[in-house]
NUDO-381734 format. One record per residue (C-alpha): x, y, z; residue in three letters. Coordinates in steps of 0.05 Angstrom, whole numbers, padded with zeros to 5 digits, always signed. Layout:
BEGIN
XYZALA
...
//
This chain:
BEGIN
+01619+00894+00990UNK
+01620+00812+01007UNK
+01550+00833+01036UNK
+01519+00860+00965UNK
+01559+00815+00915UNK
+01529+00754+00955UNK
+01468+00777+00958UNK
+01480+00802+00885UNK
+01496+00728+00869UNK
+01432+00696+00910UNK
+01392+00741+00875UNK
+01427+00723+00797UNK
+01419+00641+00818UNK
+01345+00652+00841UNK
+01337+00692+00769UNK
+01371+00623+00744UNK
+01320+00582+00775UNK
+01264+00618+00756UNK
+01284+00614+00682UNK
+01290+00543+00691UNK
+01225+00535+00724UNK
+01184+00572+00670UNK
+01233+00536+00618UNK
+01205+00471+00641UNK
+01143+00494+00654UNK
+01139+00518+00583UNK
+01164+00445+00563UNK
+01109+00416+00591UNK
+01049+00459+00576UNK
+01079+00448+00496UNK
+01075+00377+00509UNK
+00997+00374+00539UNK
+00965+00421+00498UNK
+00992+00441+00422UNK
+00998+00514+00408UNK
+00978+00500+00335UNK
+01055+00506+00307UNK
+01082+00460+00263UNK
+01103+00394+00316UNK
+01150+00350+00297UNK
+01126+00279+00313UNK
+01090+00277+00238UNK
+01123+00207+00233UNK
+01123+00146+00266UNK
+01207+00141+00270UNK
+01197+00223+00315UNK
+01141+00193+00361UNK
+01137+00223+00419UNK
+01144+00185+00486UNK
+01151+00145+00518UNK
+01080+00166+00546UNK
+01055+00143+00616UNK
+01009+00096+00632UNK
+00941+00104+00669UNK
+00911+00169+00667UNK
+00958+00212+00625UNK
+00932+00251+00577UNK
+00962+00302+00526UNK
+00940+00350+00481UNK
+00951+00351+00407UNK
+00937+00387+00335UNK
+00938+00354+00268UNK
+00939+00427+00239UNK
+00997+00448+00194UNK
+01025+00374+00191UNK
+01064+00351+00137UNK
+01084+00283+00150UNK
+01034+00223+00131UNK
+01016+00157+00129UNK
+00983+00109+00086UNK
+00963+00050+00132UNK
+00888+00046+00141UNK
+00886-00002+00196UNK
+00814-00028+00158UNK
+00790+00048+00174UNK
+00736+00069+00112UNK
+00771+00132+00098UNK
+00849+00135+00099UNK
+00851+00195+00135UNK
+00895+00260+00139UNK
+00962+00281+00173UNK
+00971+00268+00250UNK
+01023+00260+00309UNK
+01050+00193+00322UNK
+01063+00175+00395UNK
+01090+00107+00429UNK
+01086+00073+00496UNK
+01114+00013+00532UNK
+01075-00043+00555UNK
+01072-00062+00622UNK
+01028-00131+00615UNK
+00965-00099+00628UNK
+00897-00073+00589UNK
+00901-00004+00564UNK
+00859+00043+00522UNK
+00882+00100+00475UNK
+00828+00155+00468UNK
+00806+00221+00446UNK
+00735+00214+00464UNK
+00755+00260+00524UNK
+00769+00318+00475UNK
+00706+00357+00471UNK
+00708+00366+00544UNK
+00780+00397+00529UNK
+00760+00442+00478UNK
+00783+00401+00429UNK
+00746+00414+00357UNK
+00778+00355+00302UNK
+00737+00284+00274UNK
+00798+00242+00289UNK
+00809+00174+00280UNK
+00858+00132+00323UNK
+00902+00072+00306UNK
+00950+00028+00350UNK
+01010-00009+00325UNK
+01050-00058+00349UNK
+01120-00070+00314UNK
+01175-00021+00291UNK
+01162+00032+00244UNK
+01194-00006+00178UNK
+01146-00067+00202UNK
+01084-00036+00238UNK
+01025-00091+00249UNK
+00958-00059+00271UNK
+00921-00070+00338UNK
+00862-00034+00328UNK
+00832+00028+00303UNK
+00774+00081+00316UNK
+00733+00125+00284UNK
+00668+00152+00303UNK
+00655+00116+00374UNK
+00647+00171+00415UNK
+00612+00220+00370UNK
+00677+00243+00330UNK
+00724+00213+00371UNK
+00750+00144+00379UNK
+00775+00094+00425UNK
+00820+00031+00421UNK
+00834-00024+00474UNK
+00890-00076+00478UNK
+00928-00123+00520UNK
+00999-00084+00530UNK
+01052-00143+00536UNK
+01106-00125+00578UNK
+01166-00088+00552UNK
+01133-00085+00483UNK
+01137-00013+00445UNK
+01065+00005+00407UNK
+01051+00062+00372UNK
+00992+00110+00371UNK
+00972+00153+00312UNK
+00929+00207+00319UNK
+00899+00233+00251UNK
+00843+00271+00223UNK
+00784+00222+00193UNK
+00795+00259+00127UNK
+00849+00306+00095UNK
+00806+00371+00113UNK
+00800+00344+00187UNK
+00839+00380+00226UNK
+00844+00416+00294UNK
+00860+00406+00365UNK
+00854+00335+00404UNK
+00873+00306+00479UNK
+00902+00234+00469UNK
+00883+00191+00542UNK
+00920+00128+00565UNK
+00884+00092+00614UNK
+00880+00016+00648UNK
+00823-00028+00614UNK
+00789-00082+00662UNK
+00808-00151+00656UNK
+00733-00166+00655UNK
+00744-00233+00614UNK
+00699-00275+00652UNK
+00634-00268+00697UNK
+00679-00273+00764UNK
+00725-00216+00741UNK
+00657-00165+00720UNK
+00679-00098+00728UNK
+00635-00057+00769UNK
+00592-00019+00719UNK
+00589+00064+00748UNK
+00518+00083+00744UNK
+00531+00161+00756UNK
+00578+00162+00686UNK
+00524+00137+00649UNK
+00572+00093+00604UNK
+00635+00057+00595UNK
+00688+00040+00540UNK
+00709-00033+00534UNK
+00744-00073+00487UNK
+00741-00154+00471UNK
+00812-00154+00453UNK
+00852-00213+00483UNK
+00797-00243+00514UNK
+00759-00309+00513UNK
+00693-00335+00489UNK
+00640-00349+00548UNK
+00618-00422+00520UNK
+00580-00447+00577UNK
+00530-00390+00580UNK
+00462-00412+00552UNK
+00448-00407+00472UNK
+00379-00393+00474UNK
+00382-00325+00510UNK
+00355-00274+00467UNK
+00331-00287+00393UNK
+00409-00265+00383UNK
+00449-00308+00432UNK
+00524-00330+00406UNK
+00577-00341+00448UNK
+00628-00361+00402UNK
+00662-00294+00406UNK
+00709-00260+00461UNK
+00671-00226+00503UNK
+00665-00167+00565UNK
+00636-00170+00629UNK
+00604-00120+00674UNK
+00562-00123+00735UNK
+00511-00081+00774UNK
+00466-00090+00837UNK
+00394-00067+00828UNK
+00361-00006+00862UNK
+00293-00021+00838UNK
+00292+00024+00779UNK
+00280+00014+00709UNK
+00344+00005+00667UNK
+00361+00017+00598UNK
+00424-00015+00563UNK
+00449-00010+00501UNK
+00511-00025+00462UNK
+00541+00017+00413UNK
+00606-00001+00351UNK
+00629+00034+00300UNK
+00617-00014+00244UNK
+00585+00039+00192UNK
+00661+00073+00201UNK
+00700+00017+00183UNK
+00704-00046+00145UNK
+00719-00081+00221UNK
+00669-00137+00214UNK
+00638-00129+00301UNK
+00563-00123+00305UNK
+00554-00126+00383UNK
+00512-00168+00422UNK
+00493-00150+00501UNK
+00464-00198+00535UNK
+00434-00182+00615UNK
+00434-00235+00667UNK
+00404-00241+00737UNK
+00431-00288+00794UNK
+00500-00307+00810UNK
+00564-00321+00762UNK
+00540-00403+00781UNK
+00462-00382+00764UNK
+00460-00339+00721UNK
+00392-00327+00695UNK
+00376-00295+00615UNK
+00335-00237+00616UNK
+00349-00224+00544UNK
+00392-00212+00485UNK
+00399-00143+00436UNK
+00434-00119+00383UNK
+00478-00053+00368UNK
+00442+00008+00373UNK
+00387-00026+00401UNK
+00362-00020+00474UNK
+00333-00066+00524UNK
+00291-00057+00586UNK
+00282-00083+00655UNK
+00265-00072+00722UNK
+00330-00079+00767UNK
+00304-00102+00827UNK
+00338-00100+00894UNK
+00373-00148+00925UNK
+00391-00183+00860UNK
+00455-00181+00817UNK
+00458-00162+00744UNK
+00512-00182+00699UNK
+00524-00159+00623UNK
+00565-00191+00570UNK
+00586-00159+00510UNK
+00611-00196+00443UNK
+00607-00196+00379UNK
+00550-00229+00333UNK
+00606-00261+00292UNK
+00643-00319+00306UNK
+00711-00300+00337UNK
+00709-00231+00319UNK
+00734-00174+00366UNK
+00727-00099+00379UNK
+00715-00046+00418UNK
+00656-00011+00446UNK
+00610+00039+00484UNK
+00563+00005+00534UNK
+00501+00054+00550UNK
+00471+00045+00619UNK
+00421+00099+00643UNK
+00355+00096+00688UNK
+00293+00109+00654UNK
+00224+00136+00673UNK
+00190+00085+00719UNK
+00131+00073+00664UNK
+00176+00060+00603UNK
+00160-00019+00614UNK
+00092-00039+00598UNK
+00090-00079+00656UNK
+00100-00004+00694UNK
+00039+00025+00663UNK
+00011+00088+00700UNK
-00055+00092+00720UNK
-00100+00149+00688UNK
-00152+00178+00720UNK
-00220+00196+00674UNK
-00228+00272+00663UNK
-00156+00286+00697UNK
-00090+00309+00667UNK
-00022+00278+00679UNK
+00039+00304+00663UNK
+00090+00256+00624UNK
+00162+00256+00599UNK
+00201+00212+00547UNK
+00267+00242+00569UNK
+00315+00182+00587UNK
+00262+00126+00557UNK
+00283+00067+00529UNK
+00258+00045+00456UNK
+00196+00007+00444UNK
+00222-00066+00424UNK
+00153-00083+00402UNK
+00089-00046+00387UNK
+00039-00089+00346UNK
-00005-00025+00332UNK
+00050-00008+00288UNK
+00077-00042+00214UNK
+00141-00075+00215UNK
+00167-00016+00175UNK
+00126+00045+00205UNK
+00168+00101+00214UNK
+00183+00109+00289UNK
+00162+00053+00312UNK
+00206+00041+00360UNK
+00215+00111+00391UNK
+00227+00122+00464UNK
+00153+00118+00497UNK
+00121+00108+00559UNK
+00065+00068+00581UNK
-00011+00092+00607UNK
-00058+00047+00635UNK
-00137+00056+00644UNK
-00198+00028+00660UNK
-00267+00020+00602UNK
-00331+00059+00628UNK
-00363+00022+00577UNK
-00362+00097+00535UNK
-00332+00131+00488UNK
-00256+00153+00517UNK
-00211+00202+00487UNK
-00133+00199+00500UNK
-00101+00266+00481UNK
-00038+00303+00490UNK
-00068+00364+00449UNK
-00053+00407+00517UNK
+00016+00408+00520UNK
+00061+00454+00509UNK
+00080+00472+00436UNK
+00145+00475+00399UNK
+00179+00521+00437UNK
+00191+00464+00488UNK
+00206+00420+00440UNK
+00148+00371+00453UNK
+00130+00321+00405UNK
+00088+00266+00415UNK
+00097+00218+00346UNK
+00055+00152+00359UNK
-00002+00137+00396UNK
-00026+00066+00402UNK
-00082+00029+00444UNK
-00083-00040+00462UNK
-00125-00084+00505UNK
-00087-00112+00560UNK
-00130-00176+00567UNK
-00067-00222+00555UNK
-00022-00175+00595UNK
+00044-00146+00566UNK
+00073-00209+00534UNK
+00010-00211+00480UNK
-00012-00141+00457UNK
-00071-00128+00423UNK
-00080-00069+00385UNK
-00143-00032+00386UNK
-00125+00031+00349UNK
-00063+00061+00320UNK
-00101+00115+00273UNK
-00079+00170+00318UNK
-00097+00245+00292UNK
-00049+00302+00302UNK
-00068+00364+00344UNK
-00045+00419+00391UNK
-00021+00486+00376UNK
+00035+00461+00334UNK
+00007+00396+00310UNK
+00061+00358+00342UNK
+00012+00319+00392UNK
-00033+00260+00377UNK
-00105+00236+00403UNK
-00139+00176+00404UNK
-00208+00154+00408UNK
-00246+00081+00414UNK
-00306+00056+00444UNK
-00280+00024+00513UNK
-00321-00043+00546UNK
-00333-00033+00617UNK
-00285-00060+00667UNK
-00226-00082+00611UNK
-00156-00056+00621UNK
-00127-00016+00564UNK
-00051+00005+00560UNK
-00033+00067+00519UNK
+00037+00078+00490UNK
+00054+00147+00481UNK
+00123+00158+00430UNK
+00162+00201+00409UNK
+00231+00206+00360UNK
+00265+00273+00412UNK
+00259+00276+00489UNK
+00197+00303+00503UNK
+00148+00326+00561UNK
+00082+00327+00551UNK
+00005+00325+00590UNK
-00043+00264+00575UNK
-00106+00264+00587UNK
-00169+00214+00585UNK
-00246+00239+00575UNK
-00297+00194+00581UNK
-00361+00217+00522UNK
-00428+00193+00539UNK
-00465+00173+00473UNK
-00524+00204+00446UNK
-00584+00169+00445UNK
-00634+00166+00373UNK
-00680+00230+00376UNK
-00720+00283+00335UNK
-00699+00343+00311UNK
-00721+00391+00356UNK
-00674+00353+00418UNK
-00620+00357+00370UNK
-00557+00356+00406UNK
-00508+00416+00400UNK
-00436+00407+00371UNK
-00386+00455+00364UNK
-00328+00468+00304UNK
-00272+00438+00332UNK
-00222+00383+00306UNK
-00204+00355+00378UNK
-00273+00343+00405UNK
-00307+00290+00390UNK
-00391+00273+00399UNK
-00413+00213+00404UNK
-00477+00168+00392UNK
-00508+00105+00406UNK
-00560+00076+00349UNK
-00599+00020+00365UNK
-00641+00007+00312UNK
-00706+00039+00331UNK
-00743+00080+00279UNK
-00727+00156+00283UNK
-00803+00168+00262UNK
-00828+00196+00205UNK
-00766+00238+00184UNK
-00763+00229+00109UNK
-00686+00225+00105UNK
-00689+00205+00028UNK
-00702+00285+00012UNK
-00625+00284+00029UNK
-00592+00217+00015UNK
-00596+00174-00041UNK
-00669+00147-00052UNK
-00642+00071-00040UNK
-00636+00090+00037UNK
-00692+00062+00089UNK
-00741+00117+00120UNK
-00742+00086+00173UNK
-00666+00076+00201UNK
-00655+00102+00270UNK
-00615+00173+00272UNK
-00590+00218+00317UNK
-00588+00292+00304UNK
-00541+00341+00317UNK
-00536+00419+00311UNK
-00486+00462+00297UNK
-00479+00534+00272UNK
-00444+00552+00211UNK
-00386+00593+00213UNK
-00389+00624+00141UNK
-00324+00583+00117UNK
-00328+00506+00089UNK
-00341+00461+00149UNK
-00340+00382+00149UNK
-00375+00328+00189UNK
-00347+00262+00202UNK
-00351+00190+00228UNK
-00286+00173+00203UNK
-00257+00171+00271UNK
-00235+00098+00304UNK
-00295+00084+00350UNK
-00343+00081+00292UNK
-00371+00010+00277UNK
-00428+00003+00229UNK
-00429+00033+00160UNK
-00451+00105+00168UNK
-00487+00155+00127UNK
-00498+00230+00138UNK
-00546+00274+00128UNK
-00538+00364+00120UNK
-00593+00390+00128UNK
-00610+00480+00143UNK
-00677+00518+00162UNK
-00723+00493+00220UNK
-00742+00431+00245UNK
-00812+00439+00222UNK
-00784+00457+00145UNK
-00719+00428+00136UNK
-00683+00436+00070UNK
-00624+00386+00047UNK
-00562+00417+00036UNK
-00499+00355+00021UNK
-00509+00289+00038UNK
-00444+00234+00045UNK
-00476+00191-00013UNK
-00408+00207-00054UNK
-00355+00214-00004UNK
-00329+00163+00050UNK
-00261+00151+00086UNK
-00258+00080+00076UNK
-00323+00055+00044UNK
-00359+00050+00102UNK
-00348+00108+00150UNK
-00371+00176+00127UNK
-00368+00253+00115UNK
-00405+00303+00088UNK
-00370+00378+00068UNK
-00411+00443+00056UNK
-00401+00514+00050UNK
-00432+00548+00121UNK
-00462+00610+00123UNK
-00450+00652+00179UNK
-00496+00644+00243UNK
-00543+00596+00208UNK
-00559+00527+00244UNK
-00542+00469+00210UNK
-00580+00392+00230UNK
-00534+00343+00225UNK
-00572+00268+00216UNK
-00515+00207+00229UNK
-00561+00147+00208UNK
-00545+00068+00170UNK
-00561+00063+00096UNK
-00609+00014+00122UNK
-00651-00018+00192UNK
-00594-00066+00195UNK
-00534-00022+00201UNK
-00523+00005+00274UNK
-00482+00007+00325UNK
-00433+00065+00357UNK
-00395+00124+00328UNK
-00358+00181+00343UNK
-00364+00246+00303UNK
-00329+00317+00295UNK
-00341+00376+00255UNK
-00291+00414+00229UNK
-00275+00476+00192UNK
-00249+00468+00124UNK
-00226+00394+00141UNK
-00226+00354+00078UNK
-00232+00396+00023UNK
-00195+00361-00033UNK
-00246+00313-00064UNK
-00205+00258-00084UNK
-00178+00257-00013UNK
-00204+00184-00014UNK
-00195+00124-00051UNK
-00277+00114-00061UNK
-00269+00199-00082UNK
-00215+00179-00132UNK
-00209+00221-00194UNK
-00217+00187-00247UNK
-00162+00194-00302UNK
-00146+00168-00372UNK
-00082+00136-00408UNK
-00039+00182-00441UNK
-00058+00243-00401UNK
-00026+00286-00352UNK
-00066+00319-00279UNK
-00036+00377-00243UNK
-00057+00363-00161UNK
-00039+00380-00094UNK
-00028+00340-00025UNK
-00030+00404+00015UNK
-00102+00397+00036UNK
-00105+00315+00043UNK
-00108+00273+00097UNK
-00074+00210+00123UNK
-00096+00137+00090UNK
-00109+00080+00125UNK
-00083+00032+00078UNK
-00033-00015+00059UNK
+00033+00024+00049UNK
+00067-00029+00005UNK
+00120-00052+00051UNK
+00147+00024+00044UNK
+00141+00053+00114UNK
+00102+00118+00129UNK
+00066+00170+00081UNK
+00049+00239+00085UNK
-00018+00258+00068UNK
-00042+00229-00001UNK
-00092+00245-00063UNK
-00123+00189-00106UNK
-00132+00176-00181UNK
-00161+00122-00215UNK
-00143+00080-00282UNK
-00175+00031-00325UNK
-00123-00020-00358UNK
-00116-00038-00434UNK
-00078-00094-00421UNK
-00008-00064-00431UNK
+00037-00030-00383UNK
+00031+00033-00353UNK
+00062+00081-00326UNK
+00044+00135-00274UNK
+00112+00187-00270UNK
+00114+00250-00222UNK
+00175+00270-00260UNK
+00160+00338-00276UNK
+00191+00404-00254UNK
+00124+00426-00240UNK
+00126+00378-00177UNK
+00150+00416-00122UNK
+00165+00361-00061UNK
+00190+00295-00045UNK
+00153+00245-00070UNK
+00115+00175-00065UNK
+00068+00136-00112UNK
+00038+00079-00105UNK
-00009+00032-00145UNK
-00075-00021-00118UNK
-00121-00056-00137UNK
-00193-00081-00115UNK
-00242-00055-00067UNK
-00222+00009-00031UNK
-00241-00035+00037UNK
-00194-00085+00018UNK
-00146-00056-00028UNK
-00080-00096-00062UNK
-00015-00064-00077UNK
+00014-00075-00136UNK
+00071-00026-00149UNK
+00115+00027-00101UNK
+00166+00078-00120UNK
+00197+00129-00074UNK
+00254+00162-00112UNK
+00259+00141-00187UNK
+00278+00215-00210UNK
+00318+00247-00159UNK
+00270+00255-00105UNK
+00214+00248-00152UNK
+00166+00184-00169UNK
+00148+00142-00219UNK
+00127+00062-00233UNK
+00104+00009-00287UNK
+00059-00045-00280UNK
+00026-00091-00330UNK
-00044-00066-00327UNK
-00098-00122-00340UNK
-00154-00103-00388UNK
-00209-00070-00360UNK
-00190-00077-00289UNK
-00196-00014-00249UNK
-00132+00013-00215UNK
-00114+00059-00155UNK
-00066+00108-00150UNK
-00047+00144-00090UNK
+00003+00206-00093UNK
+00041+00225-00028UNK
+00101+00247+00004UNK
+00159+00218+00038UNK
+00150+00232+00113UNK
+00110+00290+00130UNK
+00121+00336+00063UNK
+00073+00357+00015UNK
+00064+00400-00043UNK
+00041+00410-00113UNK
+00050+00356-00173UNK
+00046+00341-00247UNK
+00013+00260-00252UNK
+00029+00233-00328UNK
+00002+00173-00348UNK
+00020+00138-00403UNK
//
């Protein structure tokens, strides 16, 4: 009997101890990760804690609170319920985080504030918003024996859900001997200027936005021989915190430190890290004194993301390219100050002038489904090498099986260096390629050279002034043009829809003229000339309606002897078929009138965009002035997109803006100018970014 009751009585105490076990247990998986129940630390005086230091985390829910708190700790929105937590000091750097909490299923926008104090006098420390994406992050010194609390809150009263507050030690990085070591494979780190110095020695003139009047971070890294892309990133569009970052990247030693260059939040910088060489960034802030916290960005980048990196092209080969991990374009000349995109990711081509026509496409790769989108395409001449960029040609044309890809075409010199710079606004892979064109030479009809329909090849010709014989060209262009200007013909066969030739393709550099002409060489018969329709007033196009199987002669002439030179050429179908897709093909309209149009059909212009950034395709009108002002409004509900309008004057070669509007009625356009008497306005009607659409024009 002794025998069973003890063993009764072992068995009851281990039953004891296992409720314990799963008692605490229980205790502790309530503490590090909320159930979603009401909790009871809604206030600062039922914090929970004290909470260790270095490495703890615990889980959280601001769901079903009802405590609150009004302090905004200079957060832009005063935010919703939360859990209040407090820690003791132990005379070291910490940071309180949540930017941890997606990879722990956690699903709330929370902000994050620190206070030191006791809850009938708290004093803020810092606080967080948006970061880390919807998460935030605040760093401190922690005096020793010194309670602060943490308060963990959705950004706004509807934010709620589940969160994982971290604690963990902050470097003392507060001067170039103390860098921390900056970890590569994480690809970032948090950091915080908090209770440190300013850097005053360090030399003003690094970067166009040196100042190091403000506490500031330090981090270090040794160079692999990679290219490196750095960025800084605040939170100042969250809060009223006045701390627009600054990251400056230094070579040499703490004694020798040598300025590569200065940046900005949300900007990047480049560089080549070279082996065998220390790198050192400092983070601060662009105002005097101020102090915050941060995200420092630190990834490698394709090896040709740096101009100076610029991969080699082969003629008539294909290379396969990626802007995945690129860093942004700092400067691209082709580009206006305000072009949309212009500082996209992009990668860097290099190749060598045949002395021919050359072709850079990436209308070969691979279409939406990959998500491949090239955006910019710019040329340059890299005569001055990377430090003085010359643009040759930024007037790239879209193409590829989901129009996302661009191509661009110019007449190369033999033996120059030209650096391409392939964009785009998503991480993309794509294929470039280069063809090198051989110009046609003047000739007769019957060695008319063939061309085919197609918008992404391109002929090309040489004319050199020499007579084309006795081809009476004036049976299809305007009487005023010479009989005797050099030509060179080209054949195509008409595909019974509306098909377009043009010159208006960079490359072309004399004033052009074209020529339609059907039948046989022996009996030809005019059918459209370009005598009423050019791109820009001195390139041109000619549009007819084809007829199925017929052969169509082509002549691409100058208006007289003296205009020749080289030009590229493509015939498309359908192509340009609104006719006031130009400014010199402007429609001309009167005061006090309204026009019903379209954009759907136009085509990019290469004009000035009045300081306004980039247009969609556009439609032209014209306007004589009465001396009073006027005013051109697409306010209509007849006009179905997002709208621009704006207003020149003078030559369509050389054009003046006078007058911009983007959205004067809701998304809709509209402007007044004091139109001179007489004088002969522009107006061009387009849409913001890439849309298009139909639209009512009053004018009044």
């Amino acid at each position: 009997r002794r025998a069973k009751l003890w063993k009764w009585v072992s068995m009851g105490s281990i039953g004891v101890v296992l409720i314990l076990i799963i008692v605490v247990v229980s205790v502790v998986v309530s503490t590090n990760h909320s159930n979603k129940k009401p909790v009871s630390n809604t206030t600062c005086e039922s914090a929970f804690g004290p909470l260790e230091l270095f490495g703890s985390a615990y889980g959280g829910d601001t769901q079903a609170l009802s405590g609150d708190f009004s302090g905004s700790c200079q957060m832009e929105y005063e935010g919703g319920s939360g859990q209040w937590y407090y820690l003791e000091g132990q005379g070291s750097r910490l940071q309180a985080s949540t930017c941890n909490g997606s990879e722990e299923g956690a699903n709330s926008d929370t902000q994050i504030l620190v206070f030191s104090g006791s809850c009938s006098g708290l004093s803020c420390i810092g606080g967080s918003d948006e970061l880390c994406g919807a998460h935030g992050s605040v760093g401190w010194m922690a005096e020793a024996g010194v309670i602060y609390h943490v308060l963990v809150r959705g950004t706004r009263a509807s934010s709620t859900g589940n969160f994982t507050l971290a604690i963990d030690q902050l470097a003392s990085n507060n001067d170039c001997e103390n860098a921390a070591p900056f970890n590569s494979s994480a690809g970032f780190v948090f950091g915080s200027t908090r209770n440190h110095t300013a850097s005053h020695d360090l030399d003003s003139n690094c970067g166009s936005s040196s100042n190091f009047t403000a506490p500031g971070a330090w981090y270090y890294l040794e160079g692999d021989n990679k290219v490196k892309c750095v960025s800084v990133v605040t939170e100042n569009d969250f809060s009223s915190i006045d701390f627009p970052a600054l990251v400056s990247v230094f070579s040499g030693g703490c004694d020798t430190l040598k300025c590569l260059d200065t940046i900005r939040d949300s900007s990047e910088m480049s560089w080549v890290a070279n082996a065998n060489t220390s790198y050192f960034l400092y983070v601060r802030s662009e105002t005097h004194n101020a102090v915050g916290d941060f995200f420092l960005h630190l990834r490698d980048a394709p090896y040709n993301a740096i101009c100076q990196n610029a991969q080699a092209l082969t003629v008539n080969n294909v290379t396969k390219g990626t802007t995945s991990d690129s860093c942004q374009v700092t400067s691209n000349p082709c580009a206006p100050e305000d072009h949309f995109g212009k500082n996209s990711p992009g990668v860097w081509y290099s190749v060598v002038g045949t002395g021919n026509l050359m072709i850079v496409s990436t209308c070969d790769s691979p279409g939406d489904e990959t998500g491949s989108i090239v955006s910019h395409m710019s040329v340059f001449d890299a005569n001055e090498g990377c430090d003085k960029l010359n643009c040759m040609y930024h007037q790239e044309e879209s193409c590829g099986p989901d129009g996302n890809q661009k191509k661009n075409a110019w007449f190369s010199l033999e033996g120059m260096v030209y650096l391409i710079l392939v964009q785009s606004s998503a991480p993309s892979d794509f294929t470039v390629s280069i063809q090198d064109v051989e110009p046609a030479v003047p000739n007769s009809c019957s060695n008319a050279v063939p061309i085919s329909v197609d918008s992404q090849s391109f002929e090309v010709g040489s004319i050199n002034g020499v007579p084309s014989g006795s081809m009476d060209i004036t049976s299809c262009l305007n009487s005023s043009y010479s009989t005797s200007s050099a030509g060179v013909f080209y054949r195509v066969i008409g595909t019974g829809g509306n098909l377009t030739a043009s010159t208006c393709i960079p490359g072309t550099n004399f004033s052009t003229s074209l020529a339609v002409f059907s039948g046989s060489c022996t009996s030809l018969s005019c059918v459209e000339d370009s005598s009423v329709m050019t791109c820009d007033g001195v390139r041109s196009l000619a549009s007819w309606a084809s007829v199925s199987e017929r052969d169509y002669y082509i002549f691409v002439t100058g208006p007289s002897v003296e205009d020749y030179g080289r030009f590229a050429m493509n015939v498309v179908e359908g192509g340009f078929a609104v006719h006031n897709d130009f400014c010199s093909t402007a429609e001309l309209a009167t005061l006090n009138s309204t026009v019903k149009g379209s954009t759907g059909n136009a085509t990019l212009d290469d004009v000035d965009l009045c300081e306004s950034g980039e247009t969609s395709p556009g439609v032209w009108y014209s306007v004589f002035g009465t001396g009073n002002s006027v005013t051109a409004s697409l306010c209509s509900e007849e006009t179905n997109f997002d709208t621009q309008i704006r207003v020149y004057k003078g030559e369509c070669k050389a054009l003046e803006c006078i007058s911009f509007n983007d959205d004067s009625c809701d998304t809709q356009s509209e402007v007044t100018w004091t139109a001179l008497d007489s004088v002969k306005y522009y107006i061009l009607v387009s849409g913001y970014q890439d849309e298009t659409g139909n639209f009512v024009l009053s004018l009044k």
